[in-house]
Every structure is written in structure tokens, then in C-alpha cells.
N, C-alpha and C positions, 0 to 999 in steps of 0.2 A: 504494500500500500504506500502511494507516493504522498511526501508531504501537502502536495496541491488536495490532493483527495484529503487525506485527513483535516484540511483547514476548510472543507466546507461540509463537514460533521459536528453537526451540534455537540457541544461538550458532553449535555447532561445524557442525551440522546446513548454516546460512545458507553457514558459510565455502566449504563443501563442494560448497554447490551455485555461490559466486560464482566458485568455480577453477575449476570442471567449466565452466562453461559460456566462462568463460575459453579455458579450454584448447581448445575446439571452436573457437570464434572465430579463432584465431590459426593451428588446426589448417587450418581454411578457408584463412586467407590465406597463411600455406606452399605451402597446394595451387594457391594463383593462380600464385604462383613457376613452374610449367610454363610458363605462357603464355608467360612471360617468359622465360626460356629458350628456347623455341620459335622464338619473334621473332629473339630476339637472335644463335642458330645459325642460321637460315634466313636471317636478312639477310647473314650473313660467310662464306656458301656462293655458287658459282656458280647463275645460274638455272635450271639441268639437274639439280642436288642438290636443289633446294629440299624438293620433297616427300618423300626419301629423309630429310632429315632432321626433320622434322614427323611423320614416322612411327615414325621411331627415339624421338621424346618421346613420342608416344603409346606406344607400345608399354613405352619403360619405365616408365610408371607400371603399365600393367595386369599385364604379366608380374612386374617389380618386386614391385609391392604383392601381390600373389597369395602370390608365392614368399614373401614376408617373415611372411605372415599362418600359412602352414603349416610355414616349417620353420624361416624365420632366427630368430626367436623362442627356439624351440627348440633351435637349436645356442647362443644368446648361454649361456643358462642351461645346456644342458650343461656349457662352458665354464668360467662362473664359479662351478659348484658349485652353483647353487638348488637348494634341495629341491622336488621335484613336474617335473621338467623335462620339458615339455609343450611345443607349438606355442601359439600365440594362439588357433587354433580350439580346441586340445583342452582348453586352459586354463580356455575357457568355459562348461563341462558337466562336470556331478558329478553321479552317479547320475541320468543323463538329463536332470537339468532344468539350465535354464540358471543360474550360481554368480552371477549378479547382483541384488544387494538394490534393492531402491525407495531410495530417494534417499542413495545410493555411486556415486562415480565408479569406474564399472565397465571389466574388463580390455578392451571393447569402443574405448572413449575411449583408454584410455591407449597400448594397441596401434597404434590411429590417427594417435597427434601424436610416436611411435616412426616412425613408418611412411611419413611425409610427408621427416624428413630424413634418411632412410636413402634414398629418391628423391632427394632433392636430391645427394647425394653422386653415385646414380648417372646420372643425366641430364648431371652434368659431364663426362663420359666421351667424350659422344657427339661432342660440339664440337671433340677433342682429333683423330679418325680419320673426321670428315667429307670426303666424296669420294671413297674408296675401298675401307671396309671393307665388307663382305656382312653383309647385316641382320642374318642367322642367327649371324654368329661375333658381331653386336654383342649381338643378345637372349639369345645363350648365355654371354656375359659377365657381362650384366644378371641373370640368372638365377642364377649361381654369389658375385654380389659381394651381392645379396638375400640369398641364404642362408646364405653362410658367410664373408667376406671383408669386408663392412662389419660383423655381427653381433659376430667378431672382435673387433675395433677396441670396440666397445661394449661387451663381455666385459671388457675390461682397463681400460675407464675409468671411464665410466658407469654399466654393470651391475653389474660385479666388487662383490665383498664389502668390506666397513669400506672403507679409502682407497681398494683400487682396488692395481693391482699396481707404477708406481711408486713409492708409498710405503710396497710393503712391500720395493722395491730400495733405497730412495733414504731414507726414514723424512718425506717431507714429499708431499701432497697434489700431484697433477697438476691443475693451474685450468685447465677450456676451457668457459665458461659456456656456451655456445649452439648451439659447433659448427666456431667457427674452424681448430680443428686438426683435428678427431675428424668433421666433415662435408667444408668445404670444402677443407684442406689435402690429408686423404683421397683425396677426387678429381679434386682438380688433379696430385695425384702418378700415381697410379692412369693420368689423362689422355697424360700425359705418357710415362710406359712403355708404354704401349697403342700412343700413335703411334709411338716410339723403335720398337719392334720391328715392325709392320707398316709401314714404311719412307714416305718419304714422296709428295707425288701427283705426277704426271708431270707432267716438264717444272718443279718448283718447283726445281730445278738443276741447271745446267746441267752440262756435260760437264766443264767447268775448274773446278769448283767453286762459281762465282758462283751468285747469290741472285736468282730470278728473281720477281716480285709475280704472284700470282694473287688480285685484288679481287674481293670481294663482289662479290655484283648489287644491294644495298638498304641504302644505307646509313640509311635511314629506317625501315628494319625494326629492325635495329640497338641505334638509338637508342631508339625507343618500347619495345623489348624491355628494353633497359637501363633504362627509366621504372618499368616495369612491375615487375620484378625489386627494385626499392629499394624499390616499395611494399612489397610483399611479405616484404620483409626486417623488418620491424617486428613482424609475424611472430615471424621468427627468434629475434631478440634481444628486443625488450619482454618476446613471451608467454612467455621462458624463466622472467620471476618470476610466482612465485604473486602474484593481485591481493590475497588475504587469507592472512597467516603470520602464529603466536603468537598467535591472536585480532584482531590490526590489521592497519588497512591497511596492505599495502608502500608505505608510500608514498617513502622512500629510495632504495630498490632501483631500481624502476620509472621516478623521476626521472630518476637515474644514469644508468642504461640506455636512455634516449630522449636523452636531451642528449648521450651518447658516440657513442653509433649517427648518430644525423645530423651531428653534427662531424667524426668520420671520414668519411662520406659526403662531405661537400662537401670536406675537409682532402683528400681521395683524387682527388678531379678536378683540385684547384687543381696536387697535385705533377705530375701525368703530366703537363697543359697544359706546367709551367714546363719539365720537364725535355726534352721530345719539342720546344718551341719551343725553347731552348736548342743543342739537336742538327739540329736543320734549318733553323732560322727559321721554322714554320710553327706552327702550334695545331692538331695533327688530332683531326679529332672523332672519331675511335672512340678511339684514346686516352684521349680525354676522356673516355667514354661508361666504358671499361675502367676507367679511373682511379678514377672514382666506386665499381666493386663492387669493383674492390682496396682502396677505406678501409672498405667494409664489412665485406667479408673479416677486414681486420687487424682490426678490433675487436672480433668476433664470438666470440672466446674469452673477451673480459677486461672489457666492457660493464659490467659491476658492478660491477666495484673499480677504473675507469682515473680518474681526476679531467679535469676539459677538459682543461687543459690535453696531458694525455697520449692526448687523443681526438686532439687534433691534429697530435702527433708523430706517433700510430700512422698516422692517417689516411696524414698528409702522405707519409710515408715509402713507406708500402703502394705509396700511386701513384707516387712516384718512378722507385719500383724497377722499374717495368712498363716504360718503353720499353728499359733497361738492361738486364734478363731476361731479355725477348723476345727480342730481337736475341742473345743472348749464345745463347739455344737454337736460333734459326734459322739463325745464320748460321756461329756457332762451332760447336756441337755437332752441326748440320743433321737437326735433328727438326725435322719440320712440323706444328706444334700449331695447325694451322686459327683456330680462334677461341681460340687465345691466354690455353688453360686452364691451363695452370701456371705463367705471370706475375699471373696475377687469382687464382687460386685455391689453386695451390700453394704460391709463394713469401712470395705475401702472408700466408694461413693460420701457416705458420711463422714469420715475422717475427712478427705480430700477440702469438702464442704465446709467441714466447720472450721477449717486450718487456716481459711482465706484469710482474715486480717490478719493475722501474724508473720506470712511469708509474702505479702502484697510489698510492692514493690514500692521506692519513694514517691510520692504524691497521687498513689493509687487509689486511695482511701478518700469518701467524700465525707467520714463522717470519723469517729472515734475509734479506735481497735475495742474497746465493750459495746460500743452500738452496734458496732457491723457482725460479733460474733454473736450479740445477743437474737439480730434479725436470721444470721444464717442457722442456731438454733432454735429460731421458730418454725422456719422455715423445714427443716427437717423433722421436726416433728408434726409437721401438717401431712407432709408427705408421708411420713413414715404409716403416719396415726390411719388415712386415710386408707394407705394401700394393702397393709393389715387389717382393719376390719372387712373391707369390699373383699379382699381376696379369701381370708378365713369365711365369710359367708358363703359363697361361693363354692367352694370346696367343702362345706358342712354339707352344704343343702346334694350336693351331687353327694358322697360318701351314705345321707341317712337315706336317700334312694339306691341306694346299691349300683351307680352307675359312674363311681370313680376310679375302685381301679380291678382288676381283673380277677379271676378266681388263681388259686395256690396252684393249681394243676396249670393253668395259661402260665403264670406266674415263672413255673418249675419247666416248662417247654418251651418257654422265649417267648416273646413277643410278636417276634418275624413271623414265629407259625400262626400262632393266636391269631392273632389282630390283621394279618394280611397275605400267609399261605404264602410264604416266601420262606428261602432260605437265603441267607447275604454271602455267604461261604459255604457253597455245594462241594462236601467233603472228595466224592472222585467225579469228575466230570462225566458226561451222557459219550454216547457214543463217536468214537473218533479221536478222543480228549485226551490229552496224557495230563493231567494233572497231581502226579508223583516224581515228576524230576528225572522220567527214565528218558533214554534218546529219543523213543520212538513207540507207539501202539504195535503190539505184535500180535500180526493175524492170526487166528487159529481156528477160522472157518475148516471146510471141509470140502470146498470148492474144488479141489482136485485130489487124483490120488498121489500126491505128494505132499499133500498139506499133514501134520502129524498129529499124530492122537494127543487125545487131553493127558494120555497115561503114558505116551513118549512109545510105546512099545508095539508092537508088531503082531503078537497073537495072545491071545486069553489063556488065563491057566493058572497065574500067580496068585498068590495072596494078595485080599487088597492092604493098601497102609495110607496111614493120614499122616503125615509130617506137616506138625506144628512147629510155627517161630513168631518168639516177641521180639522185635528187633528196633531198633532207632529208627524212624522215619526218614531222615535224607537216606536209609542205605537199601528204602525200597527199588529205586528205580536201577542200581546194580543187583537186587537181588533177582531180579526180572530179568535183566539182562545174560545174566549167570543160570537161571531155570531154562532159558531158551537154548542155550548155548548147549546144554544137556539133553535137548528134545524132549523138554516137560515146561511149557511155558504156561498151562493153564493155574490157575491159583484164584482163592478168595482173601481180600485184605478187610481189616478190619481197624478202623483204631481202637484203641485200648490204651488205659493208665494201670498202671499197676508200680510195684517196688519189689528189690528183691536185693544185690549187695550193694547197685548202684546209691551214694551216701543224698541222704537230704541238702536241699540247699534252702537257703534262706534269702528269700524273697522279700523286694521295700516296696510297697505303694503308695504315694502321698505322704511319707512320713513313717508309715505305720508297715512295720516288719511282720513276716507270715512264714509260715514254714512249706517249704513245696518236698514234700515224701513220696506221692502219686506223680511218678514221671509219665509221660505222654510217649507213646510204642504206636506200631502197629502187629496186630498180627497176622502170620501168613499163613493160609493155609492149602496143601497141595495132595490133595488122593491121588496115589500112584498101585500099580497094580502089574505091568510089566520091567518096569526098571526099578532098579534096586532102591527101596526106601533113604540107605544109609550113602546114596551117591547123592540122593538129591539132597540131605541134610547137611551133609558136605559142602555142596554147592552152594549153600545159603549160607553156610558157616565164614567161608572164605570171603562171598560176597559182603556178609554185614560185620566181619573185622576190622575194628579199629585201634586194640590193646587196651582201651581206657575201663573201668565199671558201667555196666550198663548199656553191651553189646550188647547182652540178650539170652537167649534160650531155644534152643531145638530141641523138639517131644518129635518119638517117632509111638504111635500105637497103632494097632491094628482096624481094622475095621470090618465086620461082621457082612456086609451085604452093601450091594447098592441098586441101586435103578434107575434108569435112565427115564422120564419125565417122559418124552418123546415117541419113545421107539419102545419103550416097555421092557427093555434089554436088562438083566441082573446078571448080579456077579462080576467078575474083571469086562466084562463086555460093556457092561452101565458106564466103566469109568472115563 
């Protein structure tokens, strides 16, 4: 664009298109934030939840977003008194045509980047009663906290008229630049009474009370979830400033808030590492992984006016307080908060909040450091107070109807099967599939007379024999390898945990150490009847050596008869 052009662009015309298109940008990278969450609840679930939760994210965006565009809009502004109080669809037509002018950031935009973290609020929820809530009591939640119970919350801060309604209790401003208190505190609270009242998942305690660990299946989910989610937070906090205010660039603001946002970021992992190796001796990486969106969290309210230095206290502190939380709600209060949403989300949220005058930067303050700490603890407890009661109704009323969370049996068989006839991890793949690691699928059709028997052998007459093996998993696909190579490639695998000399190890999740004695095997199993039992046992011995405990076992016994399904054939001829 040449100078001549830009000097016959209205100023305010230019500013209006640099924020608009701002605001979509960051409105986009909000909406990545699902992914991230997604990841990050699907890796700190069992692998029988997986898909139940992946769908719980899905769905709150659609139902979410939907509901917020027709009604929660609608109730914000009935709420705080607007004149015209409308939904966002109805908002958008006056006398039939659509109320959007050619180059205005129209109610379309602005509804949208309303509409990404009022999702984000509700997708923390999910993380809080993964395992054993029924989808329907979670999208009936998502559905009532869209339209009326986050909308709320935005009524009295955000939306509300002049200051907003703590400063018409308190006479000083409530500060939550992005969303610290009024998104994530929101629903780390919210999260938190959700699980509080549908109680927690079997077997997480025991009968005396004790705290028993139920690990993730991926802790690599986890972590890239948690990668993913920090992108996205830039988002959150940068796009909260306009890129052009006053005719200039922000350029203050937008520094501020990039240098505080990534200094609690990293200030947020260093605490959790220090304080969870402290308490254990160890550095656990979800901690770690936790620690980092707890210094985002804390600063997510106060990004514009914290100075470094106070990025780093916030940070530091946010993630401190995580393995200290946690455990104080798991073990002391015995809420089971799955993925560990109201240590990241809630606790942090409110700390971050109420820390504002003390790390605000010089002349950041328009009023005293007790005025401004006294309005952002009203302020948090209007929120707090609000999202707790709405939410514990809420979940009372679906739990004394029986429609909260699943029966012990769905419970005990996953969720995946339950709630939506899936499997997320189909242990051997369908036909064609090698899904054990071996080179290659080995045919053992009977398409020619060359193709070789199930029992490797040539004529009937032998004894039959069953050679059993519990062997390591990666040494299936050599043990196949090895059965083929002998002219007995047919076989039945199975998995299986068992113990035998191989030693226990000692497993950390979250902080919290468990003992693993039931190692995970598979077993093989191969009927043979013309070739020698003790060749194929052999052959599996060789293949699943590695010298360490916990190669395994070969059983050779007999077997009495067989029959072929098919052809009706008994004896070595069946096999």
C-alpha cells in the first residue's frame, strides 16, 4: 500500500479496520485453545474415556456456541439493563435487513470473540467430572452455563453499565483484563462443585479413607495439549488490547501484556517443578505441564498493569500453589477433580485477581492498594458466590433425577463403550492391519496348495499340543515373525497383566506415587499337532529374549480334541 493511498484513508476508518481484523485473529487463536484442551483432558483420562471426552469438547463448542448466539447474549443485557435486549441473532436485523454497515466492526465479530471465552470457561468443566458423568447431564450443563450462568458473570463485570456492579458496592473498579477471574476462575470453580456433588470415580478411595492414583493413559497427550493451550493463550491476553487506541498504536499496553503473559508462563512451571520436587524428591511433568497454565491463569486478569517483576511473583506463586491445592482437595476434602481444574484454574484465577494492587505497576492504580484489593475481593466473591450456587443446583437437581452420571457397570467398561459404542484404541486392528509392530500381515489363507497349514504339518496322526506364552508386547511382532519362519504362523494373542519375578516399579502421577506389580504381556497362543510342540516353544523363546526379568513364560500342554467350526473335521485334522 503506497503512501498516496494511505493518505486518502480516513484515520479513524484505518483504526477500525486494524482492530477488527485484530480481533478475528486472536478470535481464531482462542478457538485453537479447544484442541488444547482436548489433548490435555484426553491424555489425564483412562484409555476407555478417551473418546467420551473428545466429544464432551466437541460438543461444547457446538451446543455452547449455538446457545450463547441465541439466548446468553440476550439474558447478559436483560441483566444489565441495555436498551434493545435482543439475542446476537436478533441483534443482527432491523427491518429485515441485516444492521451491519460496510466497513464497522459489526455485532457478527464482536459476538464471536464474546463467544470463544465464554467456551473456554465452559470446556473447563469437563476435565473437573471426567469418567463418570453422562454426556446429557454434561451438555445440559453446557447448555444452561451458555445461557445464563456465564452470561451472569459478564452482566456484572464486563457488560454491566459505567463501572460494573462492584463499584457501584465498593465505589472503585473491579480489574480482570482478559479473563483471569470472570473466564478461568469461573470454571475452575464451577469445575470443582460439578465434581464435589457428583461424587467421585470408583475405586479413587478407598474404604479407610486412603487416596488411591488413577493415571492417565498419555502422558504425551498431556503435555502437547499443554503446548498447544499456551499458544493459544496469546490469544487470550495480547488480543485483549486494541492494536490501534486514541488514534496510536498501543504500543504500551500490548508490550506489557506479552512480557507478563510469558513471564508468568514460565515463572508458573519453575514454582510447581520446585515445590512438587520439594515434597517428593521428584520433578513431575504434569505438574510441570499444570504449573505453566496456572502462571497463565494468575496473570490473565492483570497482564496490563503487573510490571515483570510482578509477572513473576504472580507466575511463581500461581504454580506453587498447585501441588499444595491439589492434594488439599483430593485428599483432604476428597473431590476428585480429574484433570486438576480448580488448582490450574480456580485457585490460580483468584490468587492472580486478588494480587492486582500489589504487583500493578507505577501509576497503574487509580485509587489506593486497600481500595482496589478490597473491590477485586468483592468482586471475586460475587463470582465465586454466584457460580457455586447456579452450578451446585444444577448438578443436584440432574444427580436427585438419576441423570448425572452413569451406572458402576458403564462406569467399570468406559465411557467410549457406554455413552457412544466406540473404542478410541482398537487393541488388534480389523482385517489387513498389522497393529503389533510385526513387518508385515502373514497370509494363511488356503488359496493354494502351497499355502501351509494352521499346524505347519503335512499329515494327521500326532498328538495335539497348545503352546502357551506370556511374553513383552514389543516382542510380538518377532514372535510372528519366528512362528512363520517355522511353518506355524497361525496363533491367538491376547493381552494380559499378570506378575511373576519380573520386580514392581513405582509409578508418580501428579505428585502422588503408586505401585505398578501387574505388568502388561500379551499372551500367545498356538495349537500345533504335526510339528513338534517343543520347536515351536523354542521359537518363541528365542524370538521374545531379551536377558532382563520379565521375558516371560512358555507352557506346553496337551490338548484333548479339537474341531474345526467349518468343515466338522476332529482330531489333528481340526487343527
Amino acid at each position: 500500500m503506497t503512501a498516496d493511498v494511505l493518505a486518502t484513508i480516513d484515520p479513524s476508518t484505518f483504526a477500525d479496520a486494524m482492530n477488527g481484523t485484530w480481533i478475528l485473529v486472536v478470535t481464531f487463536l482462542i478457538f485453537f485453545m479447544h484442541a488444547g484442551f482436548a489433548m490435555l483432558e484426553a491424555g489425564q483420562v483412562r484409555s476407555k474415556n478417551v473418546a467420551n471426552q473428545l466429544t464432551k469438547n466437541l460438543l461444547t463448542w457446538s451446543v455452547g456456541v449455538t446457545v450463547f448466539f441465541l439466548i446468553g447474549t440476550a439474558f447478559t443485557s436483560l441483566v444489565n439493563g441495555s436498551p434493545g435486549i435482543a439475542s446476537a441473532a436478533g441483534s443482527l436485523f432491523s427491518g429485515g435487513e441485516m444492521a451491519v454497515e460496510s466497513g464497522v466492526v459489526g455485532p457478527y465479530v464482536n459476538w464471536l470473540y464474546g463467544a470463544v471465552f465464554a467456551m473456554t470457561a465452559a470446556t473447563i468443566v469437563s476435565g473437573a467430572v471426567a469418567g463418570r458423568a453422562k454426556l446429557r447431564a454434561y451438555v445440559t450443563y453446557t447448555f444452561l452455563l451458555a445461557a445464563v450462568i456465564y452470561p451472569m458473570v459478564i452482566a456484572f463485570t464486563w457488560s454491566a453499565s459505567g463501572d460494573g456492579l462492584v463499584a457501584q458496592l465498593t465505589g472503585t473498579a473491579f480489574h480482570d483484563f482478559a479473563g483471569g477471574m470472570i473466564v478461568h476462575g469461573m470454571g475452575g470453580i464451577a469445575g470443582l462443585t460439578a465434581a464435589a456433588v457428583l461424587g467421585p470415580r470408583m475405586d479413587r478411595y478407598g474404604k479407610d479413607g486412603s487416596t488411591n492414583v488413577i493415571p492417565g493413559h498419555s502422558l504425551t497427550f498431556a503435555v502437547l495439549g499443554t503446548l498447544v493451550l499456551a499458544f493459544g493463550w496469546y490469544g487470550f491476553n495480547v488480543g485483549t488490547a486494541s492494536v490501534v487506541s486514541g488514534g496510536v498504536f498501543n504500543t504500551l499496553t500490548l508490550n506489557l501484556v506479552a512480557m507478563g503473559t510469558t513471564i508468568a508462563m514460565a515463572a508458573g512451571g519453575i514454582g510447581a517443578a520446585t515445590v512438587v520436587w520439594l515434597k517428593t524428591g521428584k520433578v513431575d511433568t504434569l505438574y510441570v505441564a499444570n504449573g505453566l497454565l496456572a502462571g497463565l491463569v494468575g496473570i490473565t486478569a492483570i497482564p496490563d498493569t503487573t510490571a515483570w517483576w510482578g509477572a513473576l511473583i504472580v507466575g511463581g506463586l500461581a504454580g506453587a500453589q498447585l501441588p499444595i491445592v491439589f492434594e488439599f482437595v483430593s485428599d483432604t476434602l476428597k473431590i476428585d477433580d480429574v484433570c486438576a481444574v480448580f488448582p490450574v484454574h480456580g485457585s490460580a484465577g483468584v490468587l492472580g485477581t486478588l494480587l492486582f494492587p500489589f504487583v500493578a505497576a507505577p501509576g497503574e492504580l487509580s485509587a489506593g492498594i486497600g481500595a482496589h484489593f478490597v473491590a477485586q475481593l468483592v468482586g471475586v466473591v460475587i463470582i465465586g458466590g454466584w457460580t457455586l450456587t447456579a452450578t451446585a443446583a444444577v448438578w443436584y437437581v440432574l444427580k436427585a433425577s438419576g441423570e448425572a452420571r452413569v451406572t458402576a457397570e458403564h462406569e467399570q467398561e468406559g465411557l467410549d463403550i457406554s455413552e457412544h459404542g466406540v473404542e478410541t484404541y482398537p487393541e488388534f486392528g480389523g482385517d489387513r492391519v498389522a497393529t503389533d509392530g510385526g513387518p508385515s500381515v502373514i497370509d494363511t489363507t488356503e488359496s493354494d496348495s502351497e499355502s501351509p497349514r494352521a499346524d505347519g504339518g503335512a499329515e494327521p496322526g500326532s498328538q495335539i499340543k497348545m503352546v502357551t506364552a506370556v511374553v513383552r508386547p514389543d516382542k510380538l511382532g518377532d514372535i510372528k515373525q519366528a512362528l512363520a519362519e517355522i511353518n506355524a504362523p497361525s496363533l491367538t494373542v491376547t493381552n494380559v497383566s499378570g506378575r511373576g519375578s519380573q520386580p514392581a516399579k513405582k509409578g508418580q502421577w501428579r505428585g502422588e506415587e503408586f505401585t505398578v506389580d501387574l505388568h502388561q504381556k500379551v499372551k500367545v497362543e498356538v495349537v500345533v499337532a504335526d510339528i513338534p510342540a517343543d520347536e515351536v516353544a523354542e521359537a518363541i523363546a528365542d524370538a521374545a529374549e531379551t536377558g532382563e526379568p520379565g521375558d516371560g513364560k512358555v507352557f506346553i500342554m496337551p490338548v484333548e480334541d479339537a474341531l474345526q467350526v467349518r468343515t466338522g473335521a476332529t482330531g489333528p485334522e481340526a487343527v
